[in-house]
C-alpha positions as CSV (number, residue, x, y, z in Angstrom):
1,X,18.7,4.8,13.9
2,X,16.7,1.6,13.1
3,X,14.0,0.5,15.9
4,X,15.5,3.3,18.2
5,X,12.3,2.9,20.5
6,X,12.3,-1.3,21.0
7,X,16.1,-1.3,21.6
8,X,15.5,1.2,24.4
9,X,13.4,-2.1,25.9
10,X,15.5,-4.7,24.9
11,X,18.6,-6.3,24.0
12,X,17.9,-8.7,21.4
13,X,14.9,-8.8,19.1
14,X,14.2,-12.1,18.0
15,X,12.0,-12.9,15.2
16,X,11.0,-16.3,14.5
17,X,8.7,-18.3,12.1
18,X,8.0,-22.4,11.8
19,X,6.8,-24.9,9.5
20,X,4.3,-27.2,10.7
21,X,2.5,-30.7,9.7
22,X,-1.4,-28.6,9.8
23,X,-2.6,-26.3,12.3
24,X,-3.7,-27.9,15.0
25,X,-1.7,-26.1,17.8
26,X,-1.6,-29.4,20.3
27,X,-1.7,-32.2,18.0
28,X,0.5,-31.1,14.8
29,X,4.1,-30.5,15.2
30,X,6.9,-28.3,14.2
31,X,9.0,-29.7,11.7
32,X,11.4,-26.5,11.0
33,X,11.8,-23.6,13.0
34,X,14.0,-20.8,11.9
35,X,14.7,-17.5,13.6
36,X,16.9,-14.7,13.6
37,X,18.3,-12.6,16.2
38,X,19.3,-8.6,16.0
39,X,21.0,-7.0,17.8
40,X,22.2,-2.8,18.1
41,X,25.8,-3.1,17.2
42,X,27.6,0.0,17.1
43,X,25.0,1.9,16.8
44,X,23.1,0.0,14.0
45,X,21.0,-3.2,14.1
46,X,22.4,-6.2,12.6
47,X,21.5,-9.9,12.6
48,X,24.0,-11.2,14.8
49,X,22.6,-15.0,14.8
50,X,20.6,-16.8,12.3
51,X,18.8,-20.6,13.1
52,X,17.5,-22.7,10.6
53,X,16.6,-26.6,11.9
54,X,14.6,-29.5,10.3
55,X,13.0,-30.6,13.5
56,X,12.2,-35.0,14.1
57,X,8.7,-36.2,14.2
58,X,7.3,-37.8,16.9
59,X,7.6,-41.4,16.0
60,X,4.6,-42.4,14.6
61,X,4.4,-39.3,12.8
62,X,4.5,-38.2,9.6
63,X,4.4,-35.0,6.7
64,X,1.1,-34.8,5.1
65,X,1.3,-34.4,1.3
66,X,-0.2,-30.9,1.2
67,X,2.6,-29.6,3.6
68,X,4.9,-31.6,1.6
69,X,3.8,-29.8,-1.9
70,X,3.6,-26.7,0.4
71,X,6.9,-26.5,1.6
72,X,9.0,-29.0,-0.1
73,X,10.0,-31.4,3.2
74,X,9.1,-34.6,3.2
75,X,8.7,-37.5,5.8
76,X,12.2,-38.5,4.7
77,X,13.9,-35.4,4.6
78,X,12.9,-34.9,8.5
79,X,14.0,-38.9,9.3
80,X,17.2,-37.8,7.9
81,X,18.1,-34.7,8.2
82,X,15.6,-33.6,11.3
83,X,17.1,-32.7,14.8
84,X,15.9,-34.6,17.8
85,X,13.1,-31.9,19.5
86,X,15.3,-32.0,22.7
87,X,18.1,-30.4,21.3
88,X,15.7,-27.9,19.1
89,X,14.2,-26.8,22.8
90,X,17.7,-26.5,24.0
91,X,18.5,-24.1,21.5
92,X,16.1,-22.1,21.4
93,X,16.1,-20.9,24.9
94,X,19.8,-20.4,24.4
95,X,18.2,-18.3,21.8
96,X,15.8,-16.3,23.7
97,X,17.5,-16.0,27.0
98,X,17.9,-12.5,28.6
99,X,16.0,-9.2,27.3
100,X,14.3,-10.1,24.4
101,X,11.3,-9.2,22.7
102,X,10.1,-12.3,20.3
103,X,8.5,-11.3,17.0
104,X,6.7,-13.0,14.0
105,X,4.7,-12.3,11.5
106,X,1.1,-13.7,12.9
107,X,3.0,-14.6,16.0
108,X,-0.1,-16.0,17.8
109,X,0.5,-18.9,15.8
110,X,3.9,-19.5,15.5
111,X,4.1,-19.2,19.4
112,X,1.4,-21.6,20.0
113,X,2.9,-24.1,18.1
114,X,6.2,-23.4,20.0
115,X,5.1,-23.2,23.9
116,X,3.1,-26.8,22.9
117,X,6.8,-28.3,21.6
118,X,8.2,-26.8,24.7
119,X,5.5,-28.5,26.7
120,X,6.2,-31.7,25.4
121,X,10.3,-32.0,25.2
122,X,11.3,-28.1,26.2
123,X,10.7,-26.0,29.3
124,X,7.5,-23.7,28.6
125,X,8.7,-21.5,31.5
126,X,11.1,-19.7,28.9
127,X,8.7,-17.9,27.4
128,X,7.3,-16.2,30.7
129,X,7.9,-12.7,31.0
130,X,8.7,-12.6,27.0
131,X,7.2,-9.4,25.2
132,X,5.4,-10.7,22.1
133,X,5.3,-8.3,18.9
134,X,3.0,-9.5,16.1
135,X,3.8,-7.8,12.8
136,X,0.9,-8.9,11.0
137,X,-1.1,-7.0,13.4
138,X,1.3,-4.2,12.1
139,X,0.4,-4.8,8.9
140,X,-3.4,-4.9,9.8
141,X,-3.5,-1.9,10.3
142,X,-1.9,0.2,8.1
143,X,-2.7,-2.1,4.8
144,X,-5.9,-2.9,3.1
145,X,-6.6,-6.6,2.8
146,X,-5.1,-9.2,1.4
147,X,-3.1,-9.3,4.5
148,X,-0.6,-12.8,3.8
149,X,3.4,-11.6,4.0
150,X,3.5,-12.5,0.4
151,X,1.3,-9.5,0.0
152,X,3.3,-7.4,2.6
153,X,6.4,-8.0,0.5
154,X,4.9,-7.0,-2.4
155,X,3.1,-4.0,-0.9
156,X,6.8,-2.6,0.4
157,X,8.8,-3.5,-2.8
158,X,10.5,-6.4,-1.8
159,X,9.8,-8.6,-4.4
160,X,13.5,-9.8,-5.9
161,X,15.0,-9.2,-2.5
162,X,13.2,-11.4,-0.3
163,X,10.6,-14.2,-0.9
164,X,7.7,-16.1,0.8
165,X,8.8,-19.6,0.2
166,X,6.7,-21.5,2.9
167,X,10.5,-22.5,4.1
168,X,10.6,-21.3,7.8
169,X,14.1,-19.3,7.4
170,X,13.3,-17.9,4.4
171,X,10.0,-16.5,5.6
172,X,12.1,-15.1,8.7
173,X,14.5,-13.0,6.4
174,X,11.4,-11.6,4.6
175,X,9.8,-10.5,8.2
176,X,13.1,-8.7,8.9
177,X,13.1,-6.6,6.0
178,X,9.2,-6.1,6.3
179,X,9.5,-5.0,10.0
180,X,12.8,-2.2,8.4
181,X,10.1,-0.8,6.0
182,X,7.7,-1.1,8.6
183,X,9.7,1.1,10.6
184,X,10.5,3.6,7.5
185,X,6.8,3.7,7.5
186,X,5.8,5.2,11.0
187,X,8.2,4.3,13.8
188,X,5.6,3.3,16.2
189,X,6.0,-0.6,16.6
190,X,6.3,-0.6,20.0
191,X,3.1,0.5,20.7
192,X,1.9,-2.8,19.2
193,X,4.0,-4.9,22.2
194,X,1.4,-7.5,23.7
195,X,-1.2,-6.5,21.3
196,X,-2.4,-8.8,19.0
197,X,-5.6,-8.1,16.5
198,X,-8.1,-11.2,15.5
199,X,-10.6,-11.4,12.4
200,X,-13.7,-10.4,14.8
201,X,-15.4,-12.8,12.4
202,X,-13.7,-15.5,13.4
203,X,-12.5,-14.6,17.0
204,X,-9.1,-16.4,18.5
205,X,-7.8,-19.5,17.4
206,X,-6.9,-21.8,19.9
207,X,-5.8,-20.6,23.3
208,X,-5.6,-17.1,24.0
209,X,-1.6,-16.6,24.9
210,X,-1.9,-15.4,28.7
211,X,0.5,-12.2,28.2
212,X,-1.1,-10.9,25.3
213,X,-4.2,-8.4,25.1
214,X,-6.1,-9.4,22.1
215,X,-8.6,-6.6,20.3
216,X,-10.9,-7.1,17.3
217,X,-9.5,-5.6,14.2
218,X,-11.5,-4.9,11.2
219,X,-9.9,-4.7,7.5
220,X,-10.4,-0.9,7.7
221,X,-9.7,0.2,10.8
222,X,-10.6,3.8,11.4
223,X,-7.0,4.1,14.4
224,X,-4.1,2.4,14.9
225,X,-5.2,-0.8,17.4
226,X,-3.3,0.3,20.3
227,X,-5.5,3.6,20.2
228,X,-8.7,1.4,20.7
């Protein structure tokens, strides 16, 4: 069975991904965030709960035109369609709540960019205690560089089945089926819980995540991260 060894941890695995206007983590903002959440049922993981949200700017605020060409929403699509950043906290630890691990694919930035919008209009306490797995870091480490998930998709023979769209839920469902041929590949993902690998070129970006142990990780590494 599927991911035998992280539900033994948890309950719910819940893998998330968001769409932001740059990449500033405490100046730009969120404006969709998508996740999925699996659960064991019967024996066998399943998505039991899938979240997709255009999330309101800050007034004020505004989509620049390479994040509109990159992922297709615009300043008006988030004035009318977006969902007040309240109600998007709200959900999410709704989401989250009880034993679950949170996972994305180059998760130090997709959880930055959350605990700042929970600092802002959430609670940030809802992420304490949280196990963090970061897949890219995964990926690091058993794939030769280029390491985007564009490239993971292609690398496991998803392409037709999934796609890297640069639309947060979209980019979700292609981390799920990466993380199952992840899996297939050498069932050791939890080994990598809390353990997130950084260019050593270009060190961290932004503020370390407290919970996380963070280790250089070189395009060829010689072990598996969690051996180092």
């Amino acid at each position: 069975m599927a991911f035998d060894s992280l539900f033994a941890r948890y309950d719910r695995l819940v893998i998330l991904d968001t769409e932001t206007t740059g990449l500033n983590y405490s100046r730009d903002e969120i404006i969709e965030f998508s996740a999925v959440a699996v659960e064991r049922v019967d024996g066998v993981h399943k998505v039991v709960r899938e979240y997709d949200q255009l999330v309101s700017l800050s007034p004020g605020g505004f989509v620049p035109p390479k994040i509109e060409q990159l992922t297709g929403i615009s300043t008006q699509d988030l004035r009318e369609k977006g969902v007040a950043k309240t109600r998007v906290c709200r959900d999410i630890a709704e989401l989250i709540a009880g034993n679950t691990l949170l996972l994305a694919y180059n998760a130090h930035f997709d959880l930055s960019f959350l605990f700042y919008m929970l600092l802002r209009d959430g609670d940030p306490r809802i992420l304490k205690g949280k196990d963090k797995l970061d897949l890219l870091t995964v990926y690091r480490d058993r794939h030769d560089y280029p390491h985007r998930l564009a490239n993971a998709i292609e690398v496991y023979g998803l392409t037709g089945r999934v796609v890297n769209s640069h639309r947060a839920i979209d980019d979700v469902i292609a981390t799920v089926a990466v993380m199952e041929e992840m899996e297939r590949e050498r069932p050791d993902l939890d080994k990598y819980i809390n353990i997130f690998g950084y260019n050593p070129k270009y060190g961290v970006e932004g503020k370390p995540i407290g919970s996380v142990t963070y280790k250089p990780q070189p395009y060829r590494p010689a072990r598996p991260l969690y051996e180092i």
